[in-house]
C-alpha positions in Angstrom: -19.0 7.7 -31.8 -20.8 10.7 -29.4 -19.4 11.3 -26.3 -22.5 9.7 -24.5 -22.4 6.8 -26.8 -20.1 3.4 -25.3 -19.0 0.6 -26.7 -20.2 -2.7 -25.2 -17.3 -5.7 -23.4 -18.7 -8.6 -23.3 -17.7 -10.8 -19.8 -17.4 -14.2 -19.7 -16.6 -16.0 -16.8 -13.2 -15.5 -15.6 -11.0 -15.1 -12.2 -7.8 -12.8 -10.9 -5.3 -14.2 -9.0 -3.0 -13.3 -6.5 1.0 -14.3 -6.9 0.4 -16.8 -4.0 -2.8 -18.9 -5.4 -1.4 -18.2 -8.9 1.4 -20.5 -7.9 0.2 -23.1 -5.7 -1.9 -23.6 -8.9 1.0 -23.6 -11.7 4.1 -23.9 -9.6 6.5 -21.7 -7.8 7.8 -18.2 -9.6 5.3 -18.9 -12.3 4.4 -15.8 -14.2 1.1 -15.7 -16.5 1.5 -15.7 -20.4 -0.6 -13.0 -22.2 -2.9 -14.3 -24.6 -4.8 -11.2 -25.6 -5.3 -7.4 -24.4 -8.4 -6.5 -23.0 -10.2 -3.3 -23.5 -9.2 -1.6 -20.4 -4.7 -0.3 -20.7 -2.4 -3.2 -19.2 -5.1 -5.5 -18.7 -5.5 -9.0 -20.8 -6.5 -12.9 -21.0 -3.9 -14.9 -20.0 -3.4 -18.0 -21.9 -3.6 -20.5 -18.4 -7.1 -21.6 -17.9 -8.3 -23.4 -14.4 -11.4 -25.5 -13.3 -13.8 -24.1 -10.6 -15.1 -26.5 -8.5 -18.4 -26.3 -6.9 -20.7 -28.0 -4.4 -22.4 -29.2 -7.4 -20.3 -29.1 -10.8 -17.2 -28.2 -12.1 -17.0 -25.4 -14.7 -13.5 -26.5 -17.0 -11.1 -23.7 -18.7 -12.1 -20.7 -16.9 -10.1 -18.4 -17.9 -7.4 -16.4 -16.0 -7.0 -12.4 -16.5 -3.7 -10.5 -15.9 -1.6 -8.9 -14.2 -2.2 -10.6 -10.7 -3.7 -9.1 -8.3 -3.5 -8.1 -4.5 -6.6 -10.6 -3.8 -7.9 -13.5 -5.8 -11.8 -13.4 -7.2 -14.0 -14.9 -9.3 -16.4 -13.4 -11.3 -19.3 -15.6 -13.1 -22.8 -14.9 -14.5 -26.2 -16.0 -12.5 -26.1 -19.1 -14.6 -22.4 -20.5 -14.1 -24.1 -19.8 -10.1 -26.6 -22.9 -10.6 -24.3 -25.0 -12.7 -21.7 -24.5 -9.4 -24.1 -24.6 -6.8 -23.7 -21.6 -5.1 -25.3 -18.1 -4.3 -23.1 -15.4 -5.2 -24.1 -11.6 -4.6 -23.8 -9.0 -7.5 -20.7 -6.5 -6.4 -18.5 -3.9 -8.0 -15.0 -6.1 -8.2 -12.4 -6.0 -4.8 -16.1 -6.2 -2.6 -15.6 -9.8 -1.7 -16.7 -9.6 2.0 -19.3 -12.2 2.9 -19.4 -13.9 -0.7 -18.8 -17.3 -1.1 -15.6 -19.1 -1.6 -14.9 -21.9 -4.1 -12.1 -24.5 -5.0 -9.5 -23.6 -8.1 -7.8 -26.6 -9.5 -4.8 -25.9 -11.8 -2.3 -28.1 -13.0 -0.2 -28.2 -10.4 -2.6 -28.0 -7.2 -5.5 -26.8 -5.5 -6.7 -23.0 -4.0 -9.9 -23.1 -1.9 -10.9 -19.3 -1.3 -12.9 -19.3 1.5 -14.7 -15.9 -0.1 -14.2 -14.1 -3.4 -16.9 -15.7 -5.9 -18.9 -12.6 -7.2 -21.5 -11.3 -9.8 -19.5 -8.7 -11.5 -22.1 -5.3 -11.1 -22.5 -4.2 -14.6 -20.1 -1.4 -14.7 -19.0 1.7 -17.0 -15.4 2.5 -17.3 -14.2 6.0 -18.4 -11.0 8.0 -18.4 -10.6 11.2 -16.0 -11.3 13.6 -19.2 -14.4 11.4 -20.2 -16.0 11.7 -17.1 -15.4 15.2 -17.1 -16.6 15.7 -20.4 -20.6 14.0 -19.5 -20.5 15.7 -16.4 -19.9 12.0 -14.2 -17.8 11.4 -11.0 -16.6 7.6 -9.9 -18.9 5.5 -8.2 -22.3 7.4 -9.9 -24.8 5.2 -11.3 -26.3 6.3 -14.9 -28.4 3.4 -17.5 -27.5 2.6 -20.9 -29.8 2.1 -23.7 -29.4 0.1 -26.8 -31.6 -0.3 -29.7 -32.4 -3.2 -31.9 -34.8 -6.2 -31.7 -34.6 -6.8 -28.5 -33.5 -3.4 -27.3 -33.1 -2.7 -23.3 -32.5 -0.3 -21.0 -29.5 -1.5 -18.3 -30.1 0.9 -14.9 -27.7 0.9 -12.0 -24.5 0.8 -14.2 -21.6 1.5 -11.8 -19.3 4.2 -13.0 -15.4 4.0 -12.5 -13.3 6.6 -12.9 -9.7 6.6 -13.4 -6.5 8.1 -15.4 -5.8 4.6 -16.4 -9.1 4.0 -17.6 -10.6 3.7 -21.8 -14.1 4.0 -21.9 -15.9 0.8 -22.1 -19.0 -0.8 -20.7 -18.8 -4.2 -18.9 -22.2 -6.5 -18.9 -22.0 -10.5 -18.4 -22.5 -13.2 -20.5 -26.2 -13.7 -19.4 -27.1 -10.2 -19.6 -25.5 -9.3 -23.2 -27.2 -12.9 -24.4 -30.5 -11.3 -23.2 -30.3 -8.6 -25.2 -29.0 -10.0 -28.6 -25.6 -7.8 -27.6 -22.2 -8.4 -29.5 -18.5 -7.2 -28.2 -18.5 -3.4 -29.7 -22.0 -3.0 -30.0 -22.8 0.8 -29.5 -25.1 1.9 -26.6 -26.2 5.6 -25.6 -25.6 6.5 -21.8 -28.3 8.0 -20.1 -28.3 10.7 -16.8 -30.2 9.4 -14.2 
């Protein structure tokens, strides 16, 4: 693989918790159990799943991603956003300010977050050295092409930076489905 070529991880829905939420949802001191690692170091899928609750429908076994975090979020595709019934803006992750909330149910209780439901901005993460390498800072925007049948052009892909950081591209559900993408499919990253 090129330095300006990135792999592709595909997001499905999924929410971070805080320690708080986490237990009023599973039960006091309760700690999450890893299920996988995710592409980005210390991250992973936790094996505890909750159900969202919207002003419309319910979306069952949404999974949980660990370690928790200092604020809880949500992070679905445009079309989990009708199934719910609610209006979500597309935001880089932590940007929760004016987004809507939503009601968690886990086994043990309820969390209504009274913000925090977001479209994850499609996003591009490299390591310190990476970024120095293609000439990119944190918090540029580049695009990223991929070939194939149905091959497509993705613009206004957030960069973010960091030592802790392995380079990886992050797209949603609905916009990897729209381009025929697969987990590890290879796309070339374009200056803008």
């Amino acid at each position: 693989m090129s330095n300006s070529q990135v792999s592709v991880g595909i997001s499905n829905r999924h929410l971070h918790l805080n320690q708080t939420d986490l237990e009023a949802l599973f039960g006091k001191g309760y700690e999450l159990t890893q299920k996988k690692p995710l592409s980005q170091p210390g991250q992973y899928a936790a094996e505890e799943t909750v159900t969202l609750i919207g002003p419309k429908n319910n979306l069952n076994k949404v999974r949980i991603l660990g370690p928790v975090r200092p604020q809880s979020q949500v992070e679905i595709s445009r079309a989990d956003s009708f199934i719910l019934g609610i209006n979500p803006p597309v935001r880089d992750s932590g940007s929760l300010s004016g987004s809507p909330g939503i009601i968690i149910e886990g086994p043990k209780g309820r969390v209504e977050l009274k913000e925090g439901v977001i479209i994850a901005q499609r996003h591009l993460h490299l390591h310190t050295d990476e970024a120095k390498e293609l000439n990119i800072k944190d918090k540029d925007y580049i695009a990223v092409e991929f070939g194939g049948e149905r091959s497509v052009r993705f613009n206004n892909v957030l960069v973010r930076v960091g030592p802790n950081f392995a380079k990886d591209l992050h797209l949603d559900l609905d916009e990897a489905n729209a381009a025929c993408l697969a987990n590890g499919d290879l796309g070339t990253i374009i200056r803008v």
